[in-house]
Backbone of each chain as ProteinMPNN parsed JSONL, in Angstrom:
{"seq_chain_A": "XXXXXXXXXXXXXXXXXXXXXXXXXXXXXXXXXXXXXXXXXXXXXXXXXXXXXXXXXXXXXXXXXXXXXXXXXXXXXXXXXXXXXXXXXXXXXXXXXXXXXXXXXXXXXXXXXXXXXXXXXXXXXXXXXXXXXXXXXXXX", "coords_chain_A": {"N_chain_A": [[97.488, 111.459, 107.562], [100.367, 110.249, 109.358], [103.367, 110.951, 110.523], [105.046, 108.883, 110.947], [103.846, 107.519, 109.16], [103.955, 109.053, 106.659], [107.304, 109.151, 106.832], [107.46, 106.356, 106.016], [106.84, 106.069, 103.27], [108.203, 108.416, 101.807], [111.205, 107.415, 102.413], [110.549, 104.833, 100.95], [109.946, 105.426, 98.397], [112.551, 106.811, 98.165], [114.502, 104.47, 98.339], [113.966, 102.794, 96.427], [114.656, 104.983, 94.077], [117.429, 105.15, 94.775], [117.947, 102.282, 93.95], [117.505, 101.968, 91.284], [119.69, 103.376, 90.591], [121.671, 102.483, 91.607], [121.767, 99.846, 90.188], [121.4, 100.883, 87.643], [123.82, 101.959, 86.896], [125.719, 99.658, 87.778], [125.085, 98.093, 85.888], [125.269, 100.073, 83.44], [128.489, 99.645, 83.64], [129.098, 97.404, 83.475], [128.552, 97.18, 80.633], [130.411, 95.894, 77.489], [132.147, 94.494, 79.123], [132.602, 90.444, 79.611], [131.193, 89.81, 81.723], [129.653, 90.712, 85.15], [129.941, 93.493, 85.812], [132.976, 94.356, 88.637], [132.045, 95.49, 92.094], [132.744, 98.547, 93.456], [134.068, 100.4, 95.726], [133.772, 103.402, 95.645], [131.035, 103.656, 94.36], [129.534, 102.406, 96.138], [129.745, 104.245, 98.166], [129.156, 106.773, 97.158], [126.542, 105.535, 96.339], [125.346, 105.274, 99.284], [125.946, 107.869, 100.593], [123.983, 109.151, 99.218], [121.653, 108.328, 99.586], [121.19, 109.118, 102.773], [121.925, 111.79, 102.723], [119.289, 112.103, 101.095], [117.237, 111.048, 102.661], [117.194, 112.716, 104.789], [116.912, 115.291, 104.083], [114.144, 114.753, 102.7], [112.784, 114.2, 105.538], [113.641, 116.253, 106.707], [111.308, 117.932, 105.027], [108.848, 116.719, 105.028], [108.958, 117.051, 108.436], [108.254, 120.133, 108.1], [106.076, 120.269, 106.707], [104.374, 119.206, 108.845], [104.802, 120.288, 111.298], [103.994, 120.401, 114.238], [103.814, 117.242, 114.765], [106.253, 116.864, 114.25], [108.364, 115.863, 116.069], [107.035, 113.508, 117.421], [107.501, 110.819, 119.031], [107.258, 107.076, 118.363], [103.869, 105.653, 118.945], [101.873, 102.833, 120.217], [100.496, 101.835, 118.593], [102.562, 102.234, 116.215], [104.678, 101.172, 116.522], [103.967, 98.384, 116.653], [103.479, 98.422, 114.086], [105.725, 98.753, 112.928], [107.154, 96.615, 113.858], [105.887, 94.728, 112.739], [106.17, 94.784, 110.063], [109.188, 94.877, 110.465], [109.251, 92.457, 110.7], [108.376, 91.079, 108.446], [110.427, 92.158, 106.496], [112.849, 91.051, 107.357], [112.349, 88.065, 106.546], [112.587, 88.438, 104.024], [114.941, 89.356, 103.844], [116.438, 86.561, 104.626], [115.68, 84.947, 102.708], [116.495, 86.525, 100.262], [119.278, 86.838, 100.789], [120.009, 83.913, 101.358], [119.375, 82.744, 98.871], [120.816, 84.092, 97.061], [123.654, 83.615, 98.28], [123.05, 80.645, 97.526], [123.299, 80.683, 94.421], [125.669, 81.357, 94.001], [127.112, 79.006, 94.662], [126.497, 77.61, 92.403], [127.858, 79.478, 90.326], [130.376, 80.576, 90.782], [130.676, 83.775, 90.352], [132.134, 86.096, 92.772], [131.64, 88.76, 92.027], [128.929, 89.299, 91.431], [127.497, 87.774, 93.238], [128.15, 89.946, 95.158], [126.825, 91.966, 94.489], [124.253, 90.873, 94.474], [123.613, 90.377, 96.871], [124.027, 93.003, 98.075], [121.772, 94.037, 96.544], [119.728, 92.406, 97.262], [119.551, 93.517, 100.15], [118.564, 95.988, 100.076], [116.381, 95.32, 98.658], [115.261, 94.347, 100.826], [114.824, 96.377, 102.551], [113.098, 98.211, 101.567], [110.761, 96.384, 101.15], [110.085, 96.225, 103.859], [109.008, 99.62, 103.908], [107.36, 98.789, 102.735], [105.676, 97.475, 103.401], [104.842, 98.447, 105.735], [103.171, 100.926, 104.82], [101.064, 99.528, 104.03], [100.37, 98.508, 106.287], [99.85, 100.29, 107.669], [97.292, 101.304, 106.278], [95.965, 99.317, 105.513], [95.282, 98.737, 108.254], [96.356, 96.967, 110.879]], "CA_chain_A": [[98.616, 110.539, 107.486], [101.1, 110.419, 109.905], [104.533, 111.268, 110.253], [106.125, 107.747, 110.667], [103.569, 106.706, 107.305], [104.772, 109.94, 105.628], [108.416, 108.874, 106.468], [107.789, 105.236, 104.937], [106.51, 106.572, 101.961], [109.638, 108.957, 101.242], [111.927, 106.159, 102.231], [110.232, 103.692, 100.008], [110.501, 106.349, 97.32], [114.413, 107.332, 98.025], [114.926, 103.486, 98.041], [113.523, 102.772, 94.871], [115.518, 105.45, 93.528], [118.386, 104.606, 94.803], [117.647, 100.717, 93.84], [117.522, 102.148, 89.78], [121.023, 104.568, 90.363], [122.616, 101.66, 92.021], [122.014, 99.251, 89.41], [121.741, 101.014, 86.339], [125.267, 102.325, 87.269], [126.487, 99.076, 87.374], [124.589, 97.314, 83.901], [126.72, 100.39, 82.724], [129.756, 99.552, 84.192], [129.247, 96.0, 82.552], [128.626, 97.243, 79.067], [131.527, 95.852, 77.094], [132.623, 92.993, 79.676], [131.596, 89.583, 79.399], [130.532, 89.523, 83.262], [128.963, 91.601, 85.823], [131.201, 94.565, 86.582], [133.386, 94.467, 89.769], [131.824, 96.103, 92.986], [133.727, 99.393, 93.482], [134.055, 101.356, 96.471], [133.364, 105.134, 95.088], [130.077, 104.057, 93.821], [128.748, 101.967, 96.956], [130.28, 105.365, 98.871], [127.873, 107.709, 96.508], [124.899, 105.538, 97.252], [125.062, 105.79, 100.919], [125.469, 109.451, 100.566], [122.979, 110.223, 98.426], [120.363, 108.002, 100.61], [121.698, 109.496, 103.892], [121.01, 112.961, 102.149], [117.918, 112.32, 100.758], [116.18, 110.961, 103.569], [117.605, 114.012, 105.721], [115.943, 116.374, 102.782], [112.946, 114.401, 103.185], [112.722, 114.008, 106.614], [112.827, 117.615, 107.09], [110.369, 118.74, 104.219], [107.949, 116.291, 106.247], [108.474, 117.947, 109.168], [107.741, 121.434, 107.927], [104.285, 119.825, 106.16], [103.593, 119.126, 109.91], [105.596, 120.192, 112.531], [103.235, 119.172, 115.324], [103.891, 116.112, 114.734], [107.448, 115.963, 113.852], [108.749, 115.164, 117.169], [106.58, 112.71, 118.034], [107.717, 109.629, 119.307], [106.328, 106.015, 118.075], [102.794, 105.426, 119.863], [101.525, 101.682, 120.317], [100.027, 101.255, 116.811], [103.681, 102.453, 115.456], [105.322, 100.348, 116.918], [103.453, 97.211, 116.236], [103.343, 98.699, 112.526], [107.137, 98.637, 112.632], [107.704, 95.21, 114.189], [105.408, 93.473, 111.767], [107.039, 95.444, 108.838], [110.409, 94.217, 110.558], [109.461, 90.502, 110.331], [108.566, 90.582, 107.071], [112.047, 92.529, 105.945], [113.678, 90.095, 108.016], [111.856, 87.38, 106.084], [112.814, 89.279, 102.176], [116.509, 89.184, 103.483], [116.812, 85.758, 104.604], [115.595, 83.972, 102.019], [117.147, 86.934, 99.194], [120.734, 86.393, 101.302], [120.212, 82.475, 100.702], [119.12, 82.527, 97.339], [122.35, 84.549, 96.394], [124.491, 82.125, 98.65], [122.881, 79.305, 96.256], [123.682, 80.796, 92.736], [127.185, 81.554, 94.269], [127.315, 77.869, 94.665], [126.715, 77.136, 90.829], [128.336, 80.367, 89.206], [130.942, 81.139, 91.605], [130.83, 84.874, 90.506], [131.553, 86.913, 93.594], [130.986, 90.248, 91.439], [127.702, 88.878, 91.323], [127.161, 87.902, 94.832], [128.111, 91.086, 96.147], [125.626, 92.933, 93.745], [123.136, 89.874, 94.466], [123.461, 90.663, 98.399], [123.744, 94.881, 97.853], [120.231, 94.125, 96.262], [118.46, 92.11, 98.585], [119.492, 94.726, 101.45], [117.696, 96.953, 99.515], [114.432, 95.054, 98.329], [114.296, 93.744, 102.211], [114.425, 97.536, 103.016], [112.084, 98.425, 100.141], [109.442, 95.778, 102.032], [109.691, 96.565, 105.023], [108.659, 100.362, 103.307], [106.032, 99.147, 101.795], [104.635, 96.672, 104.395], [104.253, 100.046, 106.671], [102.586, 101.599, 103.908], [99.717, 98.111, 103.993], [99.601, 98.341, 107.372], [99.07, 101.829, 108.205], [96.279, 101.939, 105.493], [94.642, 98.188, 105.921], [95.044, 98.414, 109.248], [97.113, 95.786, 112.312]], "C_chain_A": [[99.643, 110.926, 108.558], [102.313, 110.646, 109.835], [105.447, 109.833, 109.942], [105.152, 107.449, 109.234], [103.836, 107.783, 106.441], [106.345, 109.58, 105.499], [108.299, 107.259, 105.82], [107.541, 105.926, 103.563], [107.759, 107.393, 101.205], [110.826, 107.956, 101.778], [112.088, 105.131, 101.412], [110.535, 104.383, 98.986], [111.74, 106.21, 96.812], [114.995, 105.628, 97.973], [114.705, 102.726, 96.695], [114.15, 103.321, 93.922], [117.124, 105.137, 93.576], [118.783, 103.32, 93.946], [118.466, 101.237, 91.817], [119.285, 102.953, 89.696], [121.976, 103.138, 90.597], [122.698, 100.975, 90.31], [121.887, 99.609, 87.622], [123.538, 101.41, 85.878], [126.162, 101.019, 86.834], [126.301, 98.035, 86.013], [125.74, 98.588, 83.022], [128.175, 100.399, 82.436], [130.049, 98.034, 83.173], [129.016, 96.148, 81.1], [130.249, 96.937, 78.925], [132.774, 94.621, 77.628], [131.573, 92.123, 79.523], [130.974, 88.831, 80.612], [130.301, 90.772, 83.956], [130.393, 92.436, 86.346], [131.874, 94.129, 88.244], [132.869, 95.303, 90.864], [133.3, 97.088, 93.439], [133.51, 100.507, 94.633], [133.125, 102.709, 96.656], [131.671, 104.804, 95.21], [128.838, 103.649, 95.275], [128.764, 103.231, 98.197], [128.608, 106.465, 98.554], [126.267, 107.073, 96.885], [124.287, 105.755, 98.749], [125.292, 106.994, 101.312], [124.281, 110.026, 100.231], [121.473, 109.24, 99.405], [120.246, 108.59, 101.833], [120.841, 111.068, 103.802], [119.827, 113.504, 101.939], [116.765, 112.246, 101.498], [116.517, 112.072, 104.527], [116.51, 115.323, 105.256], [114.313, 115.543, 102.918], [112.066, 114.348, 104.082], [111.662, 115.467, 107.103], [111.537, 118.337, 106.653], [109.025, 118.059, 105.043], [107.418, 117.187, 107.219], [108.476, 119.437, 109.236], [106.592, 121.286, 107.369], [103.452, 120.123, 107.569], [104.216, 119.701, 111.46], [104.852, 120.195, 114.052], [103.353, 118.229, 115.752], [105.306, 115.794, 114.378], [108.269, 115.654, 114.673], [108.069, 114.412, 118.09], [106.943, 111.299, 117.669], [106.86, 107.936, 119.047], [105.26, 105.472, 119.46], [102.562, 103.862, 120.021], [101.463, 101.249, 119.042], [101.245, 101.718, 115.863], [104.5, 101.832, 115.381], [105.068, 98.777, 116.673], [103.742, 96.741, 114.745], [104.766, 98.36, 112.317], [107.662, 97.136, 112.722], [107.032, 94.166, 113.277], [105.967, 93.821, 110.424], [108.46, 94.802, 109.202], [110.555, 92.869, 110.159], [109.252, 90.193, 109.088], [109.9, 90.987, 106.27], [112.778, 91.614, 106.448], [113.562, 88.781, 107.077], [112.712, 87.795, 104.812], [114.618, 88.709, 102.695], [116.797, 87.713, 103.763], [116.38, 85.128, 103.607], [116.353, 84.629, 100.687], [118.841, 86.187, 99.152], [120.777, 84.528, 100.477], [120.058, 81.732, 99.557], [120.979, 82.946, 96.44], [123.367, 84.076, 96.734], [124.536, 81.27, 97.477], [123.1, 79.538, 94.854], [124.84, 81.224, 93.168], [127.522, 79.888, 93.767], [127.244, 77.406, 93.237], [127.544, 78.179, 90.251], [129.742, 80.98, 89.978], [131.458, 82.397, 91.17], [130.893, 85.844, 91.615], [131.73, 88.62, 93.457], [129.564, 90.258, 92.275], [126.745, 88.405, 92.414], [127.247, 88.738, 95.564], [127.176, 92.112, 95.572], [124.236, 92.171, 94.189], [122.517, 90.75, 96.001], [123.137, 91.98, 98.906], [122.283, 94.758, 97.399], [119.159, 93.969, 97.339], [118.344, 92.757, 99.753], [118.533, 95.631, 101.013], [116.434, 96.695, 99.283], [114.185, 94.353, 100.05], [114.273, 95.357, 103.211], [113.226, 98.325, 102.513], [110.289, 97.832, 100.946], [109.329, 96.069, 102.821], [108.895, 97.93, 105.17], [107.34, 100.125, 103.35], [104.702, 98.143, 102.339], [104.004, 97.579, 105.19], [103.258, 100.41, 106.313], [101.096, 100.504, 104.078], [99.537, 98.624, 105.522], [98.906, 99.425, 108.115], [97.436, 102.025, 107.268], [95.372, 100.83, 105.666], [94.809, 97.855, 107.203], [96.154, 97.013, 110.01], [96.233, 95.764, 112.896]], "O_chain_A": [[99.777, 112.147, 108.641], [102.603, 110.53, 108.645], [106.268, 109.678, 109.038], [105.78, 107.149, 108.219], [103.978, 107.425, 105.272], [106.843, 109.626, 104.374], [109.211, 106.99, 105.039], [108.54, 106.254, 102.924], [108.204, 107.005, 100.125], [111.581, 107.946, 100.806], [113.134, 104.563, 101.096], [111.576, 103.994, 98.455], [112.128, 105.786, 95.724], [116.118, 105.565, 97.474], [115.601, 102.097, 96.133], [114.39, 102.667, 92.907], [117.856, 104.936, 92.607], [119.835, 103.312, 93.308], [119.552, 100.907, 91.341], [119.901, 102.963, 88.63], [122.872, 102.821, 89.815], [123.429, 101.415, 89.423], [122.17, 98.88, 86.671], [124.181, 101.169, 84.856], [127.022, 101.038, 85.954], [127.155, 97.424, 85.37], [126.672, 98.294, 82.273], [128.844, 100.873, 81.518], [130.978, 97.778, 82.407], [129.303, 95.201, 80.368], [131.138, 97.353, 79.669], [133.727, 94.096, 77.051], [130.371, 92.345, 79.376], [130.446, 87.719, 80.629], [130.687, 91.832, 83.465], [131.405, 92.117, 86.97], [131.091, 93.551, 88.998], [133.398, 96.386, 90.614], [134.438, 96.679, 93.669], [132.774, 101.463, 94.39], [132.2, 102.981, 97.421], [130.988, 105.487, 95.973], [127.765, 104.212, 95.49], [127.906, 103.203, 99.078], [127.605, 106.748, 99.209], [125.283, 107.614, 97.389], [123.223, 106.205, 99.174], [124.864, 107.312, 102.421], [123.692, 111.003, 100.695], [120.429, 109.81, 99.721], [119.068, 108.675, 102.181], [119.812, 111.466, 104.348], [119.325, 114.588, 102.238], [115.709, 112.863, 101.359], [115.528, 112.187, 105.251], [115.681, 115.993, 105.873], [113.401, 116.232, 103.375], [110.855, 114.403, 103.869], [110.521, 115.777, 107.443], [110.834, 119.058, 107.361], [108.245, 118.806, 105.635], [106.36, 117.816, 107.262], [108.678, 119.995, 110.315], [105.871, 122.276, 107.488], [102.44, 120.813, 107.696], [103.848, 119.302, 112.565], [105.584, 119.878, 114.99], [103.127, 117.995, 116.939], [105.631, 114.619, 114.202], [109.205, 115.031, 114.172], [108.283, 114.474, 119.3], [106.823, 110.715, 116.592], [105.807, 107.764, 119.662], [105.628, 105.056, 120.559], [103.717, 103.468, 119.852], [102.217, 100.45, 118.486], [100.999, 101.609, 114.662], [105.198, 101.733, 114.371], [106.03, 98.027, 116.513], [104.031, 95.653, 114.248], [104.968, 97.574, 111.391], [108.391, 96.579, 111.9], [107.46, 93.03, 113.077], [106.205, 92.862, 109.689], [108.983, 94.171, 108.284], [111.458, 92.275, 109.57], [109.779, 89.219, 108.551], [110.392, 90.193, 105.467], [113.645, 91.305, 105.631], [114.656, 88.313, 106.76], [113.78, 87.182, 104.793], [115.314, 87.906, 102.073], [117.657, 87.381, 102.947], [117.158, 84.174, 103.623], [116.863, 83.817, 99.914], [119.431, 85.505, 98.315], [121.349, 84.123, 99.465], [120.404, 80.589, 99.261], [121.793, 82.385, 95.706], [124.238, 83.931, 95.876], [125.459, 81.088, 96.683], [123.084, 78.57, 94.093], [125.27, 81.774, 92.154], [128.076, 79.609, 92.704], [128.183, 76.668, 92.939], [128.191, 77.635, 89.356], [130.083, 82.075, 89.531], [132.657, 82.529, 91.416], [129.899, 86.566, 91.7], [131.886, 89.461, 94.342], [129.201, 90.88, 93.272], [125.53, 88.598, 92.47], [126.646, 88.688, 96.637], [126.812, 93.066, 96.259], [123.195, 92.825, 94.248], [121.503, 91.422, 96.188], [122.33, 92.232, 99.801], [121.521, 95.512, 98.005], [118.326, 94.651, 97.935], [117.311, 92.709, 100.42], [117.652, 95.979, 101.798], [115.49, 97.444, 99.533], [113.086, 93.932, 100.412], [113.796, 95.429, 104.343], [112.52, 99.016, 103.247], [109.238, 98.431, 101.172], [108.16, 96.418, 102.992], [108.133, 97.984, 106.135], [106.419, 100.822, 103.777], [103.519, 98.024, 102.02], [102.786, 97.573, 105.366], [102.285, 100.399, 107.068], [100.037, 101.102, 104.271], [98.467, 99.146, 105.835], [97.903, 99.488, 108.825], [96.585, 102.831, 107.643], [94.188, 101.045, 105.923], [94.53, 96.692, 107.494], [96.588, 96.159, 109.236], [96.204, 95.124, 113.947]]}, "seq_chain_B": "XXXXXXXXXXXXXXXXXXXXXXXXXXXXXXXXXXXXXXXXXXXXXXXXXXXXXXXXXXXXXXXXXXXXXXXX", "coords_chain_B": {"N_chain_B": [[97.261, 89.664, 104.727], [96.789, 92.17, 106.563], [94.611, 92.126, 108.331], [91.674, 92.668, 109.126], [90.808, 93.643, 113.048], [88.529, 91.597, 114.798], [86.74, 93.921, 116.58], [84.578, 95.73, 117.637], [83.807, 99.613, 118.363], [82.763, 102.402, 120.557], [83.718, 104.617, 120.276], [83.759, 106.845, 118.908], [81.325, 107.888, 118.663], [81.294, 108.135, 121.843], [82.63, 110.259, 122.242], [81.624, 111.741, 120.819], [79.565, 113.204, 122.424], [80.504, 113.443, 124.72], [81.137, 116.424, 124.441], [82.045, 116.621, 122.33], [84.61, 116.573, 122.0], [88.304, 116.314, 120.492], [89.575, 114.438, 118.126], [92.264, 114.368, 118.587], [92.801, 115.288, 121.01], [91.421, 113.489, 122.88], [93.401, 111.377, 121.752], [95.566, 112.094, 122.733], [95.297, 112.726, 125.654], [95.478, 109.812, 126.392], [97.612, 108.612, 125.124], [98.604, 108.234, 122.775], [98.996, 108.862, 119.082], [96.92, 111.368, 117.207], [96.09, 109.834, 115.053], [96.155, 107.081, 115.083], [94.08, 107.488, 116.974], [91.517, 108.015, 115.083], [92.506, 105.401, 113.444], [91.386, 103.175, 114.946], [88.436, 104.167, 115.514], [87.598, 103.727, 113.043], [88.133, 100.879, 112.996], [90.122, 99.86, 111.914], [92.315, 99.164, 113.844], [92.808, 97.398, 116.877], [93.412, 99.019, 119.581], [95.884, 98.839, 122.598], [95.553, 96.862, 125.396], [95.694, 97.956, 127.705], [95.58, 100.732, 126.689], [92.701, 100.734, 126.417], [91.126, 100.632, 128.201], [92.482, 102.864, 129.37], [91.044, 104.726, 127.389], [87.887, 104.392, 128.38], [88.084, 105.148, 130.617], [88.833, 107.517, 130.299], [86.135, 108.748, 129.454], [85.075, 107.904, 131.617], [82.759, 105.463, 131.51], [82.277, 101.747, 131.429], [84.47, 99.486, 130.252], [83.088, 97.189, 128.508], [81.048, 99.077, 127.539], [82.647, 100.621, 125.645], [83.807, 98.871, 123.949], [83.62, 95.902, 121.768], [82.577, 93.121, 120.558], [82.571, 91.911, 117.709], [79.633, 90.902, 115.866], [78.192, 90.083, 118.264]], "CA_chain_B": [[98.071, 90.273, 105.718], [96.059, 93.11, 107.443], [92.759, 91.361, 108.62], [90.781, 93.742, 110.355], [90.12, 92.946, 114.135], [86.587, 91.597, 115.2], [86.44, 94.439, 117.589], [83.784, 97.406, 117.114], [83.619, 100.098, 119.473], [81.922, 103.253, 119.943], [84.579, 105.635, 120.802], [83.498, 107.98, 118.155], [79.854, 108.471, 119.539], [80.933, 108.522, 123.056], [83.738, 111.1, 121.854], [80.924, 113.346, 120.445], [78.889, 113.331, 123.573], [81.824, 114.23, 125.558], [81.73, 118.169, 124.35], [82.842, 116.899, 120.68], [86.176, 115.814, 122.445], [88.565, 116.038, 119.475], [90.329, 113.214, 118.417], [93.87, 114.903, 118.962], [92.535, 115.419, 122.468], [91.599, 111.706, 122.985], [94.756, 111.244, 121.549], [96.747, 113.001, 124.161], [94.851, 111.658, 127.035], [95.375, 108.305, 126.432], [99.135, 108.492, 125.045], [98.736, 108.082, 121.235], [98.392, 109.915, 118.11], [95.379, 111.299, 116.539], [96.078, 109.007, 113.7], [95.556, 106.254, 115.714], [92.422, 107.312, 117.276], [91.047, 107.257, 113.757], [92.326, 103.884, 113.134], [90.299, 102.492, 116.381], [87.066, 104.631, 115.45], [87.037, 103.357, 111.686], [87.993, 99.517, 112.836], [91.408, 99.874, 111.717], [93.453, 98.539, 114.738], [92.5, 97.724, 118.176], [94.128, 99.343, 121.442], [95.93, 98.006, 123.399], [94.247, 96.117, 127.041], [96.163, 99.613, 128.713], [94.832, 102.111, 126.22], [91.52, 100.551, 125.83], [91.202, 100.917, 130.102], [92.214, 104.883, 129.354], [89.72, 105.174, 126.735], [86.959, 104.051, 129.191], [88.51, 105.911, 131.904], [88.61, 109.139, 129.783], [84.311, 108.5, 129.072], [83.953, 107.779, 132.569], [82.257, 104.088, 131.147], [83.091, 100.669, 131.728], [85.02, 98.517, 129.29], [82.272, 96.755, 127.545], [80.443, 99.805, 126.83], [83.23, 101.272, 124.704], [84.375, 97.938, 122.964], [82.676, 95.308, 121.864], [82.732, 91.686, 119.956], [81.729, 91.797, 116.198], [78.456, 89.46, 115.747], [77.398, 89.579, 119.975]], "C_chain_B": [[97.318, 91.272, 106.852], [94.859, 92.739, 107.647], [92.357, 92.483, 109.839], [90.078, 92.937, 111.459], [88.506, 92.918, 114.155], [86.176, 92.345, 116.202], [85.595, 95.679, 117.33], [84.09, 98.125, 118.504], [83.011, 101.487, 119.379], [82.698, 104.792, 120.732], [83.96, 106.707, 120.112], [82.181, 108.768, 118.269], [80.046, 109.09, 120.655], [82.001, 109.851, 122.58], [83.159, 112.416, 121.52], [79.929, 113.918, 121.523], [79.363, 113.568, 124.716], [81.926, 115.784, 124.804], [82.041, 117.956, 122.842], [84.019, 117.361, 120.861], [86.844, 115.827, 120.841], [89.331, 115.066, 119.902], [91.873, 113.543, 118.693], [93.891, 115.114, 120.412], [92.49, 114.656, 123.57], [93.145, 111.247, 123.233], [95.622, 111.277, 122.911], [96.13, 112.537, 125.411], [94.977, 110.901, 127.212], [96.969, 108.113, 125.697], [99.342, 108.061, 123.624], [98.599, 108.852, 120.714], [97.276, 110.297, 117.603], [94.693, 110.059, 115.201], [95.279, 107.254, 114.078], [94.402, 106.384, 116.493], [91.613, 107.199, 116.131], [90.921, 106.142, 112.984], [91.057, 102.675, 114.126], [89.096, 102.897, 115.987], [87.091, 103.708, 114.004], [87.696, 101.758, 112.007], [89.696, 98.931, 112.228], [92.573, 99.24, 112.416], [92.336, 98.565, 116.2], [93.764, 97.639, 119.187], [94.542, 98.286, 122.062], [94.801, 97.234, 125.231], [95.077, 97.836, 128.132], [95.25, 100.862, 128.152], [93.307, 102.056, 125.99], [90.83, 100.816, 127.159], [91.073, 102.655, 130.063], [91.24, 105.312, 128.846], [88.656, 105.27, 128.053], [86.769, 105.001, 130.255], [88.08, 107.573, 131.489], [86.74, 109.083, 129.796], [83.766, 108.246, 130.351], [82.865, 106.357, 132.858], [83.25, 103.299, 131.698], [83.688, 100.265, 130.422], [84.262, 98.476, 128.018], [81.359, 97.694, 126.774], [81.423, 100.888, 125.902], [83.534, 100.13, 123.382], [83.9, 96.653, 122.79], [83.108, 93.804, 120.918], [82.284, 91.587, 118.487], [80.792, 90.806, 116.397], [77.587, 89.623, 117.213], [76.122, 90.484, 119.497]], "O_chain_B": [[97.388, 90.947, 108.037], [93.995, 93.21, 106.908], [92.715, 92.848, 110.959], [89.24, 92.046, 111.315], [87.63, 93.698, 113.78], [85.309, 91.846, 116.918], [86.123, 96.628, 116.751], [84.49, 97.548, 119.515], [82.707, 101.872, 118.25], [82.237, 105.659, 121.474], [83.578, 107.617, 120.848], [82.008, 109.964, 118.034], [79.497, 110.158, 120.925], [81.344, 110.73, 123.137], [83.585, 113.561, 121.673], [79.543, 115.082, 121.425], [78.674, 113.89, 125.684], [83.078, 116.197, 124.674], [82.276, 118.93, 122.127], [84.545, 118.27, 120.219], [86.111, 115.427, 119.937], [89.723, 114.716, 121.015], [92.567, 112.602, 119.077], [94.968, 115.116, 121.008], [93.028, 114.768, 124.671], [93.806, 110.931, 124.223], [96.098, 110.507, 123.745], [96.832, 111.846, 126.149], [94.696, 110.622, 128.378], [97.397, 107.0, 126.006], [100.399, 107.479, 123.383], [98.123, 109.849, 121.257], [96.45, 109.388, 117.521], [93.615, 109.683, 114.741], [94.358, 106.603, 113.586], [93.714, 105.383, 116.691], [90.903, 106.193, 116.121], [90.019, 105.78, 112.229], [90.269, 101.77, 113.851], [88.319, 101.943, 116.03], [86.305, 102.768, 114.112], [87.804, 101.227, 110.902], [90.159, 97.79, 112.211], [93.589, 98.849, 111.842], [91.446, 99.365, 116.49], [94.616, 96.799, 119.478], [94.01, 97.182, 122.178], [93.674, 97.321, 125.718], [94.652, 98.414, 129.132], [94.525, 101.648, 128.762], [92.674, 102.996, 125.51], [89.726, 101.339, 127.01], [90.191, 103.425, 130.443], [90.487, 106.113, 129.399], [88.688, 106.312, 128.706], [85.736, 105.511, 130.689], [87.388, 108.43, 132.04], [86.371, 109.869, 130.668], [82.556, 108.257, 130.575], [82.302, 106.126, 133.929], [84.354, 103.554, 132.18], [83.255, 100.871, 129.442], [84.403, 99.118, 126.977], [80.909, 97.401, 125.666], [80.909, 101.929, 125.494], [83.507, 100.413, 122.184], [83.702, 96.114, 123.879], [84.321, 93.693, 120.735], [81.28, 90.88, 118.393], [81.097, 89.836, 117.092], [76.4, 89.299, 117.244], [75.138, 90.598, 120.228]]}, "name": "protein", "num_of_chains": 2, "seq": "XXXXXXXXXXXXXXXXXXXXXXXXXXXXXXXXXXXXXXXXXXXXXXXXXXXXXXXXXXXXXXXXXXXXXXXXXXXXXXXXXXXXXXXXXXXXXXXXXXXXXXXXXXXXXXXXXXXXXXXXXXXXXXXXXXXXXXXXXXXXXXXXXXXXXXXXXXXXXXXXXXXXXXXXXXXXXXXXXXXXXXXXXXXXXXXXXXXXXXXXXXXXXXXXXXXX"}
C-alpha cells in the first residue's frame, strides 16, 4: 500500500471521527431546545484542531511504518487517483451545498444551514477519502 | 467507477528476464512508485504514452511488445 493510500485511509478514518464528535456535540447541545442548537465558535475551533492534530499524528506514524516512502512525491497514477477523487468531492459538495440552500428556502433555520453546510464539507471530504481508497484498490 | 483498462502487458515477464529487475527498480527508472508498477503488471492502471515509452526503453523492446490490446 502506498503512502498517499495509507494517508487516505487515516484521513477517511480522522474524518469520520471527527464527523461523529462534531455532531454528536451538537444533538447534545440541542437536548432541551426546540431547534437545532446555535453554531458556536469554541466548538468549530476544537474540531479543526483536533483534525489538524490528528492527521499530523497520523501522518507521521505512517511515515515511520515506511519511511522510504514518506517523502515521496505524487507519481502519475497519484495524481490521476487524486483528480478523479477530486471530481467526485466536488460533485458530493455541490449538490450537498444546494440541497442545504433548498431546505433553507422552506425552514429558514440558519442554525441548521450552517450545520447542514459544516456537514457536507465533511461528507464531500469523507468521498473524496474513500473514492482514493476504490481507486487505488479497483484500479484508474 | 473503476473499469479496468483493456490493456495487458507483459512487463512482469520481461522484468524477470531482465536479471529479476525489481519492481522498486523499474519503479525508479521510469519515475513512479513501486506501487504503481504493480498496478500496471496486475492490470490495474495503464501508464501513461511517456512512461509506457520508458518502460520499453528500460527492456530495450519496442512498444507493442510490452503492451498490448485485450482480445488482439
Amino acid at each position: 500500500m502506498s503512502f498517499h493510500e495509507k494517508s487516505a485511509w487515516v484521513m477517511g478514518l480522522i474524518m469520520v471521527a471527527g464527523m461523529a464528535f462534531y455532531f454528536r456535540t451538537v444533538a447534545a447541545m440541542s437536548e432541551g431546545l426546540d431547534a437545532v442548537a446555535p453554531p458556536v465558535l469554541p466548538l468549530v475551533i476544537v474540531y479543526v484542531v483536533v483534525i489538524v492534530v490528528l492527521s499530523i499524528i497520523g501522518h507521521i506514524l505512517i511515515a515511520f511504518s515506511k519511511p522510504s516512502e514518506a517523502d515521496g512525491a505524487m507519481d502519475e497514477r497519484d495524481k490521476l487517483v487524486a483528480a478523479r477523487a477530486g471530481n467526485i468531492a466536488g460533485l458530493v459538495l455541490g449538490v450537498g451545498l444546494i440541497s442545504a440552500l433548498g431546505i433553507y428556502l422552506f425552514t429558514y433555520d440558519g442554525n441548521q444551514l450552517f450545520h447542514a453546510a459544516f456537514g457536507v464539507l465533511m461528507i464531500s471530504q469523507l468521498a473524496e477519502y474513500a473514492a482514493r481508497i476504490v481507486y487505488y484498490r479497483a484500479g484508474v | 467507477m473503476a473499469k479496468r483498462p483493456p490493456i495487458t502487458n507483459r512487463v512482469k515477464e520481461l522484468r524477470e528476464a531482465h536479471g529479476a529487475m525489481s519492481q522498486a527498480a523499474l519503479g525508479e527508472a521510469i519515475g513512479v512508485t513501486r506501487q504503481t508498477i504493480i498496478a500496471i503488471e496486475q492490470g490495474r492502471y495503464s501508464p501513461s504514452l511517456e512512461s509506457a515509452f520508458r518502460i520499453s526503453r528500460v527492456f530495450g523492446v519496442g512498444l507493442e511488445d510490452v503492451f498490448g490490446w485485450a482480445g488482439d
